[in-house]
MARGUDREN-56153 format. One record per atom (N, C-alpha, C): residue in three letters; x, y negated, z negated. Coordinates in steps of 0.2 Angstrom, whole numbers, plus 5000, padded with zeros to 4 digits. Example, Ala and Ser with C-alpha at 12.3 -4.5 7.8 and 13.67 -1.06 7.14 Angstrom:
ALA506650284961
ALA506250224961
ALA506650164961
SER506450114965
SER506850054964
SER506450004961
END
This chain:
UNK488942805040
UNK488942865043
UNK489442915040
UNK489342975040
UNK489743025035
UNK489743075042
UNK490343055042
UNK490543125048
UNK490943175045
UNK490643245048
UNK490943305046
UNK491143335051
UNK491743355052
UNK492243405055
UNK492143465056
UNK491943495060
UNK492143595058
UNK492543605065
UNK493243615061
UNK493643645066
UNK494143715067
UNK493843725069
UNK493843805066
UNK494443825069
UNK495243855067
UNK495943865070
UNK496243815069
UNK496143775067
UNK496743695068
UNK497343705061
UNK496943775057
UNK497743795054
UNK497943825056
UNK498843805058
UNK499343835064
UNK499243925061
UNK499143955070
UNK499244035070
UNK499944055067
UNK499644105063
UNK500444145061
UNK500844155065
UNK500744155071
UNK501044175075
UNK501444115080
UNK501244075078
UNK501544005084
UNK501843975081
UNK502544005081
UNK503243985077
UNK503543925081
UNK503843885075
UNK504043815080
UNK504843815085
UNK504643795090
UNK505043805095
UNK504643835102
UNK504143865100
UNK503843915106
UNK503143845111
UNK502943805109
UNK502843765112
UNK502343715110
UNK502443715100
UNK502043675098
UNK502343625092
UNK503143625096
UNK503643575090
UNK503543515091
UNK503243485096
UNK502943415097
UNK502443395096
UNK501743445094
UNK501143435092
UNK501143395086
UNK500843345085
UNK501043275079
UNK500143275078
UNK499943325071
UNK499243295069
UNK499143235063
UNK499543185065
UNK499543145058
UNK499143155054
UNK498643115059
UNK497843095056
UNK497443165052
UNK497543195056
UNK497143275054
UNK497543285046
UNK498043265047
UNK498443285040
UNK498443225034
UNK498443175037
UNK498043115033
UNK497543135030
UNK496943145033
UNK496443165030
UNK496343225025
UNK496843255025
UNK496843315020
UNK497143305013
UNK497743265016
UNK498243255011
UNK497943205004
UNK497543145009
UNK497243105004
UNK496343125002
UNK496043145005
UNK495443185004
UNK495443224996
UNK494743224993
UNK494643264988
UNK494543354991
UNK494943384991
UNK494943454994
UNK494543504988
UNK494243544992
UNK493943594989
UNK493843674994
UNK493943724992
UNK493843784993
UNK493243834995
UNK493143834999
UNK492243904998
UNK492743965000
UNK492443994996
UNK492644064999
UNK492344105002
UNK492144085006
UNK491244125011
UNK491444065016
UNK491244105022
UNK491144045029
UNK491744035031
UNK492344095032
UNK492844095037
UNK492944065044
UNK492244115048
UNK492244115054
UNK491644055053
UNK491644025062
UNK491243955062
UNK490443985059
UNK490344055063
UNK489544085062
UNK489344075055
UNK489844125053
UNK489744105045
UNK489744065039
UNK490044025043
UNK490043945038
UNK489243905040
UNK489243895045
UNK488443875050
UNK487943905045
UNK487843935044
UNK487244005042
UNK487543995032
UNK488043985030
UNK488143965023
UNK488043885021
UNK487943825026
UNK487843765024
UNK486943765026
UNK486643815029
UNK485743815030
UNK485643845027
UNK485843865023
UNK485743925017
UNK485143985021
UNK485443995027
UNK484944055030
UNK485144125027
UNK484644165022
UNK484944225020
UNK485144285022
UNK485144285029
UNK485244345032
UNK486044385032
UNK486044435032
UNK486744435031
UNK487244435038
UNK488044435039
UNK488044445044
UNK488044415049
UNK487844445054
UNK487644395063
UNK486944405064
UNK486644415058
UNK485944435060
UNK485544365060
UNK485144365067
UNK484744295067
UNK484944255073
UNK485744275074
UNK486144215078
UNK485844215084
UNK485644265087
UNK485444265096
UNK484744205095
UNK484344215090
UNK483744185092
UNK483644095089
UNK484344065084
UNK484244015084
UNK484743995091
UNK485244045092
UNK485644005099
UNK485043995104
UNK484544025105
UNK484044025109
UNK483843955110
UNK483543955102
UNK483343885100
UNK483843835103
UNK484543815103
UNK484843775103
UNK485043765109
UNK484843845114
UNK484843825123
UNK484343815126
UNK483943765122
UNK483243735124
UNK482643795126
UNK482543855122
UNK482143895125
UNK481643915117
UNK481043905118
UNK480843935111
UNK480544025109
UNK481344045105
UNK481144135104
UNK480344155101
UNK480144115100
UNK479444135097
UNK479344205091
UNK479144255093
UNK479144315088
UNK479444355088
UNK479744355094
UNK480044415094
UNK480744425093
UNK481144475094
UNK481844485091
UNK482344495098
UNK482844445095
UNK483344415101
UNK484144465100
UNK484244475107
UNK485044485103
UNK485444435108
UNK486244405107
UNK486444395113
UNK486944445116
UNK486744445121
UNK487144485128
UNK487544455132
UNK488244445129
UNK488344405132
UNK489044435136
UNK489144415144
UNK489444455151
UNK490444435148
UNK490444505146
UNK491444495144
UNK491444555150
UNK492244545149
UNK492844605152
UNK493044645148
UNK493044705147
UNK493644745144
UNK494144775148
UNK494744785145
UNK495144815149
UNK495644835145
UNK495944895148
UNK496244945145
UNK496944905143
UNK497044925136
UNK497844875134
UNK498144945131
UNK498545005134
UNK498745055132
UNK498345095130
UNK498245135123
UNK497545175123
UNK497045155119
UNK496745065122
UNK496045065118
UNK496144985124
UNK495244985120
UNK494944925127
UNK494944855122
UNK495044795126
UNK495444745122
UNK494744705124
UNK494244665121
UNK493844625124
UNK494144565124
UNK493844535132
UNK493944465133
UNK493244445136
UNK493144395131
UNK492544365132
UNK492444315138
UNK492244265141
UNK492144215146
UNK492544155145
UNK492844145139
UNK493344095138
UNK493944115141
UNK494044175142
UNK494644185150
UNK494444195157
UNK493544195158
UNK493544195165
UNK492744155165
UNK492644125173
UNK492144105173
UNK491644145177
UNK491144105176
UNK490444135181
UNK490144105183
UNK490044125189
UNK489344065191
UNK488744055190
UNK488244025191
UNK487444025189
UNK487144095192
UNK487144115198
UNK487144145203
UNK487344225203
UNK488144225199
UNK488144275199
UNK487744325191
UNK487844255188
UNK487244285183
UNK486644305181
UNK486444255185
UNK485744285188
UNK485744355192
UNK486244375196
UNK486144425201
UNK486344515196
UNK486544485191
UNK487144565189
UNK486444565183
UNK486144505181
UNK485644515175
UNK484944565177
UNK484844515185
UNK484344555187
UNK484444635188
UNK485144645191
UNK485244715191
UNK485144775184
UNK485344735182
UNK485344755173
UNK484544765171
UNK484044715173
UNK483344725170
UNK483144775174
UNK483144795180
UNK482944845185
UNK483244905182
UNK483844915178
UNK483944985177
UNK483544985171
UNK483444915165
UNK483544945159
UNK482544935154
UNK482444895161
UNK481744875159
UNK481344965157
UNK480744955152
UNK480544885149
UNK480944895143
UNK481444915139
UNK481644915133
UNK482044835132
UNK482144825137
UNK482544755138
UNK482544715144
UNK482244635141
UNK482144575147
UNK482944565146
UNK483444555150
UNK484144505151
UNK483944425154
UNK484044405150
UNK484044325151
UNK484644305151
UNK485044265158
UNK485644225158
UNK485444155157
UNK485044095151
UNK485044065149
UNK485644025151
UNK486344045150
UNK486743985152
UNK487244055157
UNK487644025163
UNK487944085165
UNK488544125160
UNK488644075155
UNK489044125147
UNK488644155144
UNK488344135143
UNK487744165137
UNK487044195137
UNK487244255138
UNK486444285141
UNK486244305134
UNK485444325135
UNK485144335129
UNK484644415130
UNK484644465126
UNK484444515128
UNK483544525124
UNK482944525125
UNK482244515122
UNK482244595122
UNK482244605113
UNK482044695112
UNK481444715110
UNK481344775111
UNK480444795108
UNK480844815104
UNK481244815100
UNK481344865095
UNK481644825089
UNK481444805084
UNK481544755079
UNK482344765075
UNK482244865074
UNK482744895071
UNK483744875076
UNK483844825074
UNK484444815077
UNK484944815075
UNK485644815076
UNK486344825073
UNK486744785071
UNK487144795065
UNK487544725063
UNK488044745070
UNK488144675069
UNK488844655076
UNK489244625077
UNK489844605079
UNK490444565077
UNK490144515082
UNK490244435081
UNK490044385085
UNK490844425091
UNK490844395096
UNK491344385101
UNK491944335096
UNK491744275097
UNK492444235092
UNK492844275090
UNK492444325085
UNK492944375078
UNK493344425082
UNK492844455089
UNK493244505092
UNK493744505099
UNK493544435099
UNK494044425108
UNK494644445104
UNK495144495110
UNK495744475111
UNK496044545107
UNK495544585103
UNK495744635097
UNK495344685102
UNK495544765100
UNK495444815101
UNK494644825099
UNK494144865104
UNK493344855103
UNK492944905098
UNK493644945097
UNK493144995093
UNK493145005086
UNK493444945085
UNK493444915076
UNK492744855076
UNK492444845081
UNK491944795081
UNK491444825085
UNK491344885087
UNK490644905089
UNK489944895084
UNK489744895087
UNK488844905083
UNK488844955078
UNK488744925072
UNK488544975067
UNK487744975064
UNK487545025060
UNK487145045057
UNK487045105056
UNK486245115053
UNK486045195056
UNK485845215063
UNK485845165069
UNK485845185075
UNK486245155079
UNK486945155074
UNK487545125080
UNK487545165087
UNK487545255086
UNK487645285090
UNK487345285098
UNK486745265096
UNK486245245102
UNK486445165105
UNK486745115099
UNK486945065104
UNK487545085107
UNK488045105106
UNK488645135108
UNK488345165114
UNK488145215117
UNK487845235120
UNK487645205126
UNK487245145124
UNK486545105128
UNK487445035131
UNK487845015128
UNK488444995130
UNK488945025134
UNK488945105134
UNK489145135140
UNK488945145146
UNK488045145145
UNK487645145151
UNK487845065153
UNK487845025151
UNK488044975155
UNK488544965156
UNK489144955156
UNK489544995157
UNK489745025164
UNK489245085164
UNK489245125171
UNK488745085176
UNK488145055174
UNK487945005178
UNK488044955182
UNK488744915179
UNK488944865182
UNK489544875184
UNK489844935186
UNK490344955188
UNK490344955194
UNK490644945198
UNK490544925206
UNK490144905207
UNK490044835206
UNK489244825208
UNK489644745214
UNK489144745218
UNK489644695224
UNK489844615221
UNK489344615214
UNK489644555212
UNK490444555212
UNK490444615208
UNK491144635204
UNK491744655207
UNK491444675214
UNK492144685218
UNK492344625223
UNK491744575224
UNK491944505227
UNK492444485221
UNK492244495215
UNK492744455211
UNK493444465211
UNK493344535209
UNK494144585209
UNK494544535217
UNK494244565222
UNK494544525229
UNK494844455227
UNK494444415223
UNK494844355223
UNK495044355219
UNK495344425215
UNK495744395207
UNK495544385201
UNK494944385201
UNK494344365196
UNK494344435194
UNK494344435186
UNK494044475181
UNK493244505183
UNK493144565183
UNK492644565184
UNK492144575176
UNK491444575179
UNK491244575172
UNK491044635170
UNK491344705168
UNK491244755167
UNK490844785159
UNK490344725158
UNK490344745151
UNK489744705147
UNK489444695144
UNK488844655138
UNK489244665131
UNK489144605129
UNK489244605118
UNK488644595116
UNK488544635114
UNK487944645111
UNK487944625103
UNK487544585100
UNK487744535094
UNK487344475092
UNK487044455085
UNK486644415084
UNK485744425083
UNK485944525084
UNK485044505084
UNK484644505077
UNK483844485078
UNK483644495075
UNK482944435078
UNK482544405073
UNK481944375073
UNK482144285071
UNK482244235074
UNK482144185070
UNK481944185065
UNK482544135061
UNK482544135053
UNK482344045053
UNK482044015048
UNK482143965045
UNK482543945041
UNK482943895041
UNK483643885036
UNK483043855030
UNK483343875024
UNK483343825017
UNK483543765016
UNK483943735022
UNK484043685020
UNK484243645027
UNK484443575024
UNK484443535030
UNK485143485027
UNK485843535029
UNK486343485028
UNK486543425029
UNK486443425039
UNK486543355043
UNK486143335045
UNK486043265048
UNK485543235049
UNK485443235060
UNK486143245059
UNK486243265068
UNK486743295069
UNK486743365072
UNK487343405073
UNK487343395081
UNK488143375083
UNK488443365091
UNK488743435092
UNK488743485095
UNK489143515097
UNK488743545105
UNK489443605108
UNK489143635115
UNK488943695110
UNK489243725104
UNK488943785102
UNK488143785101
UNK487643815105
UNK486943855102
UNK486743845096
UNK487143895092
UNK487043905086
UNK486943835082
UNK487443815083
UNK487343735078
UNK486943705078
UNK486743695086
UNK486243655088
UNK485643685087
UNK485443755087
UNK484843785085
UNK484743795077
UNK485343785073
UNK485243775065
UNK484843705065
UNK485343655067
UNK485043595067
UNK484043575071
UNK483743595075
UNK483343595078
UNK483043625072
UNK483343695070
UNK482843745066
UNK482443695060
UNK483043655058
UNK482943615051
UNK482443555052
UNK482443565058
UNK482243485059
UNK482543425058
UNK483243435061
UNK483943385065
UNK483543375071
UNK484243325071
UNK484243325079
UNK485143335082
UNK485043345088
UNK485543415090
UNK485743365097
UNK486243375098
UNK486343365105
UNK487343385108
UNK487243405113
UNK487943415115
UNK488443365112
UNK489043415112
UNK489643375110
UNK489943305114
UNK489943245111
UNK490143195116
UNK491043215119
UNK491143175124
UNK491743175127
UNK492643165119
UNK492143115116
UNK492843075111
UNK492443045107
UNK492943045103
UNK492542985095
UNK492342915095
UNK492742895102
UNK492242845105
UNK491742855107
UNK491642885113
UNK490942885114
UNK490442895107
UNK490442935101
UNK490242945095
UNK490042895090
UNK490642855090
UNK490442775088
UNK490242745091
UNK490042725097
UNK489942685102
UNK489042725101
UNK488842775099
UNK487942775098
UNK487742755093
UNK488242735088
UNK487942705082
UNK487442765078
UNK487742835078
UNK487342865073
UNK487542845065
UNK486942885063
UNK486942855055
UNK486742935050
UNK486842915045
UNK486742985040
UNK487143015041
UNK487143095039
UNK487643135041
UNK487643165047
UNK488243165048
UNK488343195057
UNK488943245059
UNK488643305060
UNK489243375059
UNK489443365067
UNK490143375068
UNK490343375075
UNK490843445076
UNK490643475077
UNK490943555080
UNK491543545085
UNK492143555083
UNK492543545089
UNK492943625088
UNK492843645093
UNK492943725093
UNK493343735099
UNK493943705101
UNK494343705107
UNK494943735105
UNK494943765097
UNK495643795097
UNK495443865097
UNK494943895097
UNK494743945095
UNK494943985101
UNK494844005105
UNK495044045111
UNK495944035112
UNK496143985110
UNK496944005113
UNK497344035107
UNK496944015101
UNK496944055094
UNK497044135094
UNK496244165095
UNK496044215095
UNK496644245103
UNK496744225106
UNK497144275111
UNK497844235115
UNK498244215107
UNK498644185106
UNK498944155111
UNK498644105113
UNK499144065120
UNK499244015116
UNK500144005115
UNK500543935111
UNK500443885116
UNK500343885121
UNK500343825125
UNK499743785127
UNK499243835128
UNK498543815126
UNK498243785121
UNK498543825114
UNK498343785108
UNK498543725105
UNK499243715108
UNK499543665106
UNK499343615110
UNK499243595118
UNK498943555121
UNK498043545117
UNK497743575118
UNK497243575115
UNK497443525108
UNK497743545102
UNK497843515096
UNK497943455095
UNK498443435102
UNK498543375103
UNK498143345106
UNK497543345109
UNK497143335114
UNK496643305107
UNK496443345102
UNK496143325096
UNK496243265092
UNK496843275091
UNK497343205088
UNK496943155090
UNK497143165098
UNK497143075102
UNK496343065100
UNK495943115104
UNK495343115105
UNK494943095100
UNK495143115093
UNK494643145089
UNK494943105083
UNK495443145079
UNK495643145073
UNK496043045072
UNK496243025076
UNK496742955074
UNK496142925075
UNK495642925081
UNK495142875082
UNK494742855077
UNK494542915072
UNK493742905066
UNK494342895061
UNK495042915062
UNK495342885054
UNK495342805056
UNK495342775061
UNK495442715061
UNK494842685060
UNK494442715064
UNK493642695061
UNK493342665054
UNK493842745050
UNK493742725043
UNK494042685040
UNK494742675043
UNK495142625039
UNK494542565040
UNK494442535045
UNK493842475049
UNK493442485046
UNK492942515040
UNK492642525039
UNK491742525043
UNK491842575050
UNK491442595054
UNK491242675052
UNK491542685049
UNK491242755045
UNK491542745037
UNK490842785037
UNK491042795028
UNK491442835025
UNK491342885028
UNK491742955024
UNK491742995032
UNK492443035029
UNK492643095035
UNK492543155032
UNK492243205031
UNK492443275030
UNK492643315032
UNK493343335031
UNK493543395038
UNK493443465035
UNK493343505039
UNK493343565036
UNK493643635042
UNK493943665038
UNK494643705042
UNK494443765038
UNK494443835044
UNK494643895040
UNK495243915038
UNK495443975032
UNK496043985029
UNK495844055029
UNK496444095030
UNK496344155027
UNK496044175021
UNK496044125016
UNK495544115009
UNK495044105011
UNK494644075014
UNK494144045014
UNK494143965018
UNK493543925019
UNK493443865023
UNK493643815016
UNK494143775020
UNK494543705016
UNK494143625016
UNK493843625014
UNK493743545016
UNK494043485013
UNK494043445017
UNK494343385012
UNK493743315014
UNK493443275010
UNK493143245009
UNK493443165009
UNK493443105014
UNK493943075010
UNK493642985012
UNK493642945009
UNK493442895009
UNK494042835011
UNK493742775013
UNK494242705016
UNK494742715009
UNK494442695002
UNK495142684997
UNK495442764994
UNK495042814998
UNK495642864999
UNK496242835000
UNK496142825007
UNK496942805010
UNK497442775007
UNK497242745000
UNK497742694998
UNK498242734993
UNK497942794992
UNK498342844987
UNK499042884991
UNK499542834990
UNK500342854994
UNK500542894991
UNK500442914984
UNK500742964981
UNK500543044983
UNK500143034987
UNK500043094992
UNK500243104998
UNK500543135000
UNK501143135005
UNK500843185009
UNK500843175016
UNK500543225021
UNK501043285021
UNK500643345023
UNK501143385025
UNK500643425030
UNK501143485033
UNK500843495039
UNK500243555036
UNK499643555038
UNK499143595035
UNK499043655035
UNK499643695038
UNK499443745034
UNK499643765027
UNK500143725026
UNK500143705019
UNK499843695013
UNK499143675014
UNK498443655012
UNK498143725011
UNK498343795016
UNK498043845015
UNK498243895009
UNK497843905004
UNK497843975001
UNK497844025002
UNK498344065000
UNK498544135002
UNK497844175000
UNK497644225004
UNK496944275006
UNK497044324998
END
């Protein structure tokens, strides 16, 4: 088995100086594997969206396509038509501009998903069906094929919204069609039972990923694990097989997969993006134990063949490829990985 890595933020934030609450976070393994691995550079495929979409060799540029393969990967098949996702964030006022927070800071229930989407289909029908598909991740069915490039959420949680609206020749009208929701889901009784309890309310749709199901060119893994859609719906597209992310690397070994097998671990990304040192350190460490020592030992035991990890950099996505008699090259000395990144 040749397991591949994508772990998107596990090189340390500019910003999480040591002493602040990541000076005990210890990724040996993770840096094992860098240190002794064959390392190579791509300069395309920073964010996870676009690394996914650069290993299927799917042409489309951008985030165009993404709502209708995540559809595919949330067990629903888009058929012809052209998807976007809508998916239920907050904004709020951070001084003089509106900061998104996507669902990774607040939850939702099934129920309430259903109830604020039905609201949404009653104002916005028939230009648009709202499907909540998962209570995070709604998906919006357009009669209009002509749709906008968009920033995924991942790129824009936590940053100011009006460097990442919808662009094109009809940005104007989505901008627009976003304020009207906006004012439609503003006081609506979901959203002030929430406020009462403290709860963020959802004031808001991201709009992002549309287009038409694409076929990928290719077929890199033989089984993609993650909870992201999209990976799962590359892999199904291809004709993989696809299933949620296991708990640990034991339970991974312990199914006895074979060929190559991509495992998405994306738990740094949210305390990354809307920098909580606390959270991302706990998480990092959470990786190590879970993840990263278990498959190097594996490998040392000769239970996997090869590990590929792959990490974004301000450069571009790092991988490092590394084999059992990697290990034995001592002349390569660990160091802490952001070390490994090349300056942008």
């Amino acid at each position: 088995m040749h397991v591949h890595l994508l772990v998107p933020d596990l090189c340390r934030p500019d910003w999480l100086e040591p002493g602040i609450c990541a000076e005990d976070v210890q990724l040996e393994s993770a840096e094992t594997l860098m240190a002794k691995g064959r390392r190579s550079l791509a300069v395309q495929g920073v964010n996870p969206e676009a690394w996914l979409k650069m290993q299927y060799m799917v042409e489309s540029a951008g985030d165009a396509g993404i709502a209708a393969l995540s559809l595919l990967g949330d067990g629903m098949a888009p058929g012809d038509g052209a998807w976007l996702r809508a998916d239920p964030v907050h904004l709020r006022v951070d001084r003089d501009s509106l900061v998104l927070a996507d669902s990774a800071l607040f939850g939702i229930s099934g129920e309430e998903a259903g109830t604020l989407s039905d609201h949404l289909n009653a104002h916005f029908a028939p230009d648009f069906e709202f499907l909540p598909v998962h209570p995070r991740r709604w998906y919006a069915k357009a009669s209009n094929t002509e749709l906008p490039s968009c920033t995924p959420p991942s790129q824009a949680r936590g940053r100011p919204v009006s460097a990442h609206l919808p662009a094109g020749a009809d940005a104007m009208r989505w901008h627009a069609l976003m304020n009207e929701v906006q004012m439609a889901l503003h006081d609506h009784p979901v959203n002030e039972a929430r406020e009462l309890r403290g709860e963020l309310p959802v004031n808001s749709i991201w709009f992002w990923g549309g287009g038409v199901l694409e076929q990928p060119s290719s077929r890199p893994f033989d089984q993609v694990l993650a909870d992201d859609p999209l990976a799962r719906g590359l892999a199904l597209a291809s004709g993989a097989a696809a299933a949620p992310l296991p708990a640990d690397a034991a339970a991974l070994l312990s199914a006895a997969h074979s060929g190559r097998v991509l495992v998405l671990l994306d738990a740094l990304s949210a305390p990354a993006a809307y920098g909580d040192a606390q959270a991302w350190s706990e998480q990092a460490a959470r990786l190590e134990d879970r993840w990263f020592a278990p498959l190097l030992a594996a490998l040392r035991a000769g239970r996997v063949g090869m590990i590929t990890l792959h990490m974004g950099t301000p450069a571009g996505s790092l991988s490092a490829e590394t084999v059992a008699t990697d290990l034995r090259r001592f002349w390569r000395r660990t160091r802490p990985l952001a070390a490994y990144a090349p300056e942008s």
